[in-house]
C-alpha positions in Angstrom: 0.0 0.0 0.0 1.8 3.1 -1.7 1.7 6.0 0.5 0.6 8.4 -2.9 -1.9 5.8 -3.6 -3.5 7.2 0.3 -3.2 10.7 -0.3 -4.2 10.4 -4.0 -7.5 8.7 -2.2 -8.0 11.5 0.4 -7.6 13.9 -2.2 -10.2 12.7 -4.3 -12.6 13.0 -1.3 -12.3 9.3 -0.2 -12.5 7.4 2.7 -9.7 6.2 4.5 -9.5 2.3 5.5 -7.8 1.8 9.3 -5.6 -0.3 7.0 -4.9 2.6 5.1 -4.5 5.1 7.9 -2.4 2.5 9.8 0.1 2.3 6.9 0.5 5.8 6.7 1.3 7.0 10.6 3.3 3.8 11.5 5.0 4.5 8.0 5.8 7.9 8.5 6.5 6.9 12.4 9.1 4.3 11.0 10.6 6.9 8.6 9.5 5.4 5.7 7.5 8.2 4.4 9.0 11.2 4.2 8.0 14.7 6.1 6.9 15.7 2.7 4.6 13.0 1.7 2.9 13.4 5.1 2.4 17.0 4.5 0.5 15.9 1.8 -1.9 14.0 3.2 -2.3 16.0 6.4 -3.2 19.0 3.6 -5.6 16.6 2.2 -7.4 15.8 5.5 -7.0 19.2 6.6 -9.4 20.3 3.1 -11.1 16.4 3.0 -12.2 16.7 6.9 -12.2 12.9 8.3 -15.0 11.1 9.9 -15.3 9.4 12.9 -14.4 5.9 11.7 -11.1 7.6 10.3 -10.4 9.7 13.5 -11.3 6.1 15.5 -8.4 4.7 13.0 -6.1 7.2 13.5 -6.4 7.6 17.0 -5.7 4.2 17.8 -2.8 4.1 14.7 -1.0 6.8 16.8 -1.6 5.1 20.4 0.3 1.6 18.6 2.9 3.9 16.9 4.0 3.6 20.8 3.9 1.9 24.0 0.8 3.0 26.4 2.0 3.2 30.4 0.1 0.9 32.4 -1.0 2.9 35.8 -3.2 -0.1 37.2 -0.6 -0.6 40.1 -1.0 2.8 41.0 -4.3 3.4 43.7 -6.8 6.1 43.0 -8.7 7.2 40.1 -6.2 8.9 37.3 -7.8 12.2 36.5 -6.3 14.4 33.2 -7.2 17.7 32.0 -6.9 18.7 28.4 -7.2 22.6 26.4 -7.4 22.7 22.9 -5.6 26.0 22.5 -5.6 29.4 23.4 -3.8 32.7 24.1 -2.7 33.1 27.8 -4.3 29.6 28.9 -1.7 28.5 31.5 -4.0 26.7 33.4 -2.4 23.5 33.4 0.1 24.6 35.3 -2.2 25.4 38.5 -4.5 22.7 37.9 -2.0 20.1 38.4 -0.3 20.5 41.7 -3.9 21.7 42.7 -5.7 18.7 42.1 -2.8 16.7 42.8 -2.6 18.3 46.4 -6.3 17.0 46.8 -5.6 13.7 46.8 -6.2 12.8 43.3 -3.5 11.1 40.8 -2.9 13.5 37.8 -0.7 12.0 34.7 -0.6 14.9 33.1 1.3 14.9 29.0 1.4 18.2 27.4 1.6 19.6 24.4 4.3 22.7 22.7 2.6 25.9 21.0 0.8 25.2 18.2 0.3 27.8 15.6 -0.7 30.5 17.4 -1.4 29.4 21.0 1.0 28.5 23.8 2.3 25.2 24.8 2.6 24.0 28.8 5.8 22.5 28.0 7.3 25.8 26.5 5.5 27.7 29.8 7.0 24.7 32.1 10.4 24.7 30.3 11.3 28.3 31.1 11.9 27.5 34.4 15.8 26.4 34.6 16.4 22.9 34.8 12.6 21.7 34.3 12.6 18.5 32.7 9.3 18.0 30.7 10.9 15.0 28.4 10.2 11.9 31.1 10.5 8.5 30.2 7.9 6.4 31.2 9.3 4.4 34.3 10.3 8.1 35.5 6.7 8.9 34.8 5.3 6.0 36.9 7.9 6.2 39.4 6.9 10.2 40.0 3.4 9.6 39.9 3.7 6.9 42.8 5.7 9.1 44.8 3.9 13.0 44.5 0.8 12.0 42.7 1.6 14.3 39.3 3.4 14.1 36.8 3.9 17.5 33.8 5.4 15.9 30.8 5.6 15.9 27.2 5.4 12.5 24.9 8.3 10.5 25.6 9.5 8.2 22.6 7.8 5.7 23.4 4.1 7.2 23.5 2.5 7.7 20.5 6.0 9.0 18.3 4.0 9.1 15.5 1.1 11.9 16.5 5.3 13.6 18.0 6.2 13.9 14.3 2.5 14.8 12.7 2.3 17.2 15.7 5.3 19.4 14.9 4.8 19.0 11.4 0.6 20.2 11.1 2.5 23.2 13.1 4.3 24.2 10.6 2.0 23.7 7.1 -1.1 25.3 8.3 -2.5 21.8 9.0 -3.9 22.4 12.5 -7.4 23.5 12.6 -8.8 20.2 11.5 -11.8 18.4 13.8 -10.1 15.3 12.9 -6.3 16.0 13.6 -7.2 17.6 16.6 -9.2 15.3 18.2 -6.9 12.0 17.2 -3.8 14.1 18.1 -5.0 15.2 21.8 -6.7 11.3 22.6 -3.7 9.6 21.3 -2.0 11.2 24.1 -4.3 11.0 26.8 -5.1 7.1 25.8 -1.4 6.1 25.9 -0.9 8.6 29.3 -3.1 5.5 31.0 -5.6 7.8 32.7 -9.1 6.9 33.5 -11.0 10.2 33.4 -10.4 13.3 31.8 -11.8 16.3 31.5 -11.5 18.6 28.2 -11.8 22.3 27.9 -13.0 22.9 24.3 -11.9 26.6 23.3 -14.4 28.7 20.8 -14.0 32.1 19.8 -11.6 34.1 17.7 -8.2 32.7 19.4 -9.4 29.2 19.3 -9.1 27.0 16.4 -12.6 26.5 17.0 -14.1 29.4 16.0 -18.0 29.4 16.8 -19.4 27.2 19.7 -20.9 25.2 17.0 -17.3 23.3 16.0 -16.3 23.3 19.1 -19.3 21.0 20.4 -18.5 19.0 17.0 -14.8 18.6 18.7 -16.3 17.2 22.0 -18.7 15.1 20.6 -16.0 14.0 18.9 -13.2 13.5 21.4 -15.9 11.8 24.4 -16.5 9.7 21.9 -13.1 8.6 21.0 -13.1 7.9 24.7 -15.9 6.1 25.2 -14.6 3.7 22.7 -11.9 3.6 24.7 -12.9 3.0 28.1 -12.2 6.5 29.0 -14.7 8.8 31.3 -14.6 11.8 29.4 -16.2 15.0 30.3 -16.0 18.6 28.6 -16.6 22.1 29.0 -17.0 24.8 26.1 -15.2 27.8 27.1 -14.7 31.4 25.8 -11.3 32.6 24.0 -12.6 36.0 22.3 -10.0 37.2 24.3 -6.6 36.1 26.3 -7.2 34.4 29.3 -5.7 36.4 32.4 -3.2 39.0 31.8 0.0 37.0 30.4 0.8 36.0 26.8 4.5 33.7 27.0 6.0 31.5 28.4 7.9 33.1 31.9 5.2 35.7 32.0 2.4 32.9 32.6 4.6 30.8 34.7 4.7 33.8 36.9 1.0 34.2 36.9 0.2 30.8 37.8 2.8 31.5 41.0 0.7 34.3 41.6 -2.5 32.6 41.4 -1.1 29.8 43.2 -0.6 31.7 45.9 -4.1 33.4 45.9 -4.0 36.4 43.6 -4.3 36.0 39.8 -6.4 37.0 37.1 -10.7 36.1 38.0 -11.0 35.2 35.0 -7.6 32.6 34.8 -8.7 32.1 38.6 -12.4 31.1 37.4 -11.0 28.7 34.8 -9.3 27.1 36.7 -11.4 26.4 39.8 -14.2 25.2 37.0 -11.9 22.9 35.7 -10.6 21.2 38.5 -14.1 21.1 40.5 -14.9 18.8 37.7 -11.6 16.6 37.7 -11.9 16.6 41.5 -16.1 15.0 41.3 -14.2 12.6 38.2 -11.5 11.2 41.0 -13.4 11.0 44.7 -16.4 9.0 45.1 -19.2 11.0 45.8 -17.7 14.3 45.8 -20.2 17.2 44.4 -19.2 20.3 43.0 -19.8 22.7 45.7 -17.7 20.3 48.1 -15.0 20.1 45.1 -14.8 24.4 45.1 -14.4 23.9 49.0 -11.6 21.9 49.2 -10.0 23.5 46.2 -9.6 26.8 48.1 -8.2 25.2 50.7 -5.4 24.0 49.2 -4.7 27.4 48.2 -5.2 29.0 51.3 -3.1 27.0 53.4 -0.3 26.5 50.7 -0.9 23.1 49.8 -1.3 23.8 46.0 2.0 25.9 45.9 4.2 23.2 48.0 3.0 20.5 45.7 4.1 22.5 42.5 7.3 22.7 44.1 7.9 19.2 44.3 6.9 18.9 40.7 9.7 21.4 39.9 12.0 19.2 42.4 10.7 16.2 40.8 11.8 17.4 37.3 14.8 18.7 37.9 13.9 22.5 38.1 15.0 25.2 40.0 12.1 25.5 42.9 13.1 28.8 44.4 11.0 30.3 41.2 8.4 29.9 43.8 9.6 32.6 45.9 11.4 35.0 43.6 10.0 34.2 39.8 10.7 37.5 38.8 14.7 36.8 39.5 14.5 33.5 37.8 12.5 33.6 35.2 13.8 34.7 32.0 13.7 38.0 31.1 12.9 40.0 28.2 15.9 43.3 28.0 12.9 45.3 26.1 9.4 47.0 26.6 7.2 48.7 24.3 3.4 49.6 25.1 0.8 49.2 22.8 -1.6 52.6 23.3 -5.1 52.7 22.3 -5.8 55.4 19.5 -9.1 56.6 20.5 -11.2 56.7 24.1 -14.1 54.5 24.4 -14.4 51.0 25.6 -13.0 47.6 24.3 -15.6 46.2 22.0 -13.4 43.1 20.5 -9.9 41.9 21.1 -8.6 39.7 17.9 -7.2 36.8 20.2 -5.3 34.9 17.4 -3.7 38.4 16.5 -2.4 38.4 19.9 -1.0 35.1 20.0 0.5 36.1 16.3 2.4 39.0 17.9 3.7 36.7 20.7 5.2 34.3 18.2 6.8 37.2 15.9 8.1 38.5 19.2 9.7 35.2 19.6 7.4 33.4 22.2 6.4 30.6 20.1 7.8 29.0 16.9 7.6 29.8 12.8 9.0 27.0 11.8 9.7 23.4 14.0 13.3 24.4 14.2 13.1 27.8 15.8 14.5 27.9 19.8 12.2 30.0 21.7 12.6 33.3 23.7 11.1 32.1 26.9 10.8 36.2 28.2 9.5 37.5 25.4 5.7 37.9 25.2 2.1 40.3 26.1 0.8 41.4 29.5 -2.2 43.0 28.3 -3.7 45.9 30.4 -6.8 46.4 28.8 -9.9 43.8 28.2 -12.8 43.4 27.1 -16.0 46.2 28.1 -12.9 48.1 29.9 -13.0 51.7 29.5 -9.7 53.4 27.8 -8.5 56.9 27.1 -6.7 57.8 24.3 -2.8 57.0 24.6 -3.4 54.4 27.6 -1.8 51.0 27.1 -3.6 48.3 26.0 -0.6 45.9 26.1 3.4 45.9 26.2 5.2 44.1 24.6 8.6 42.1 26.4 11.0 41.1 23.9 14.9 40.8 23.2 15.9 41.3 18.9 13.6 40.0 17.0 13.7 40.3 13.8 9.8 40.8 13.2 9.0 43.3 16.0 7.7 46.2 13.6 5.4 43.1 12.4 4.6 42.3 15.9 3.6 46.3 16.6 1.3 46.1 13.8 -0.3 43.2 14.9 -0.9 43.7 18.0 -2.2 47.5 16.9 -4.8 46.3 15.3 -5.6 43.8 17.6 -7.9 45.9 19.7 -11.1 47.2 18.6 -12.4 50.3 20.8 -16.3 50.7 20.9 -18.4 54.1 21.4 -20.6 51.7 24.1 -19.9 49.3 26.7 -20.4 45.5 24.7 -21.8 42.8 26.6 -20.1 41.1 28.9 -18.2 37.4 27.1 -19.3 34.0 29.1 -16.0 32.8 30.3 -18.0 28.9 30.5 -20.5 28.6 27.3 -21.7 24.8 27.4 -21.2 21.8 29.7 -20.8 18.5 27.8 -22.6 15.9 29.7 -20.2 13.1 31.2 -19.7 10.5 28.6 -19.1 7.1 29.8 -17.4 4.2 28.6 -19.1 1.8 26.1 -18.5 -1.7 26.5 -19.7 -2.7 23.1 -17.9 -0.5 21.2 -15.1 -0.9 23.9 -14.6 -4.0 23.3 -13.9 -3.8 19.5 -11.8 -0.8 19.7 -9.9 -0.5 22.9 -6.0 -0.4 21.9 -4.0 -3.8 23.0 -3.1 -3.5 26.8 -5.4 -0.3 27.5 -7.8 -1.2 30.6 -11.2 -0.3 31.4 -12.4 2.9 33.1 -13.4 2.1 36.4 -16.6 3.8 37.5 -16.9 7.4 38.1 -15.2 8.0 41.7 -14.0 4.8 42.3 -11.5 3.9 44.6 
């Protein structure tokens, strides 16, 4: 089976065989097929769309690309959490050591920026010495021992959706239902988690950009799941602007310090408690949600949250005194320049993808797969949206070091900002709730990846 003969077949509007599908990702996995050819045919689903019995395919194509970690020796329920993308959305980073420091076990595998939004591992990596590239004994071994683990794919999970990943990056291949959804379960499959809980971005710095694709995404991704013998849950939530204040990589580390220890954005704040109320009623029998906010504040208030990120950043090799002094650890950016508003009124729209654009150029994310990323440079936006603004008063600065795109970064971000004679209506940070999808046997049973086990029920010890 030729690999032009599958992307000649996608092109012509063709559907894929798992065969097919399974040729292509362990092929291109192997290094038989060249970064090229799979261009191809990552341009041809990206214009063809794939359907579920495709994304099924591929899913499970990726997961056997790899080894899956086996966490059934470790007690509790494994709870993950999972964005899809956007500008400013650190959250990870809190929710972890958070929900860790509540008792439940979070296997948490991250992704780099994509396009134009962030990546954890990027956020994570800017602290000095933080190892996000585990392999998977280490993984295990840290998850018995402080209950989390932040880590990127090692080799040996799912190397093939590695490659695609860094490639759909780079060719304009990323905002595909299909890609998306087989990309981000591949990962979470192989992890070895038993519940997870996505947060489904819609809005203009999203790759889903009305509420409408971004329920098609988590229909699509539960169900993956389900087939699975995953508990999947997800939440559609608002990116028609940054979440919290910070746009790169040191800059949101140091906000999730902040909010770690108390402070923080409301919105980034909000997020986060919504989130991991929902991983917390996935992990502990009979928990409800106002019991989940409870204990969640707790661990804030008495420092719980904050010492258990500091053992992930001991864990990992990482310099924990970022904890107490992140603005003399963190990388910094040598240069400042704020972005003004023009005219006085109030901030009617904010183009989030702009934003995240402007971060890249500024050297905050990557162009192309081999770029090394400026971990100070980045946006701390001042103004948001319905804020009232006078003429000349920052709407955002801009921390950078040379780049060679900064005049294309000014413009950008310039025209980012849309001011508004009236106050607009107020953006809901959480649109929809995605009711909890649980594991199907039947289809379980004909789908479930060699050596993946069953969900156990929801809050099962």
């Amino acid at each position: 089976m030729h690999i032009t003969g599958i992307i000649s077949r996608k092109r012509d509007n063709l559907r894929l065989t798992a065969d097919e599908i399974r040729a292509a990702v362990l092929g291109y996995s192997a290094g038989d097929i060249t970064d090229y050819q799979m261009s191809a045919l990552l341009m041809a689903c990206f214009i063809r769309g794939l359907d579920d019995n495709e994304t099924l395919a591929l899913t499970r194509a990726m997961i056997e690309s790899g080894e899956i970690a086996d966490l059934s020796g470790i007690a509790g329920v494994k709870v993950d959490k999972h964005s899809t993308g956007g500008v400013g959305d650190g959250t990870s980073i809190v929710i972890a050591p958070l929900v860790a420091a509540c008792g439940v076990v979070v296997p948490m595998m991250c992704g780099r920026g994509l396009g134009h939004t962030g990546g954890t591992l990027d956020k994570l990596e800017s602290i000095p010495g933080f190892r996000t590239h585990l392999q998977v004994d280490e993984y295990k071994r840290q998850l018995e021992k402080t209950g989390v683990a932040i880590i990127g794919q090692t080799d040996a999970v799912a190397p093939a959706d590695k490659k695609m990943y860094a490639l759909r990056d780079v060719t304009a291949t990323v905002e595909c239902i299909g890609l998306i959804a087989a990309s981000i379960m591949s990962k979470k499959l192989a992890e070895g988690c038993d519940a997870l809980v996505l947060d489904v971005k819609s809005g203009s710095g999203a790759f889903m950009k009305s509420d409408a694709l971004a329920r098609q995404l988590a229909r699509v991704m539960t169900n993956i799941g389900a087939g699975f013998g995953v508990t999947v849950e997800a939440l559609i939530t608002d990116m028609n602007q940054p979440l919290g204040m910070a746009v790169g990589n040191s800059l949101e580390v140091a906000q999730a310090i902040e909010t770690l220890k108390g402070g923080g954005p409301a919105d980034f704040r909000s997020l986060v408690f919504t989130l991991a109320s929902r991983m917390l009623m996935l992990g502990i029998k009979g928990c409800d949600e106002r019991s989940a906010l409870d204990m969640l504040a707790d661990k804030i208030r008495d420092g719980s949250a904050l010492k258990k990120f500091a053992e992930i950043i001991v864990a990992q090799g990482g310099d924990s005194s970022v904890i107490d002094v992140p603005e003399r650890i963190l990388p910094k950016a040598l240069n400042r320049r704020n972005i003004c508003a023009k005219t006085g009124g109030f901030v009617g729209r904010i183009d989030t993808a702009a934003v995240g654009r402007a971060s890249v150029m500024l050297g905050a994310g990557r162009l192309r797969k081999e770029d090394v990323i400026d971990y100070g440079a980045g946006i701390m936006i001042h103004r948001k949206h319905g804020d009232c603004v006078t003429a000349g008063e920052p709407l955002a600065t801009m921390y950078y070091n040379r780049p060679p795109m900064l005049e294309d970064a000014a413009a950008v971000l310039e025209g980012a900002w849309r001011i508004s004679r009236k106050r607009p209506s107020p953006l809901r940070l959480i649109k929809t709730l995605i009711p909890l999808t649980l594991p199907s046997p039947s289809r379980g049973e004909d789908t479930k990846a060699p050596g993946l086990l069953s969900s156990p029920r929801r809050g099962e010890d």
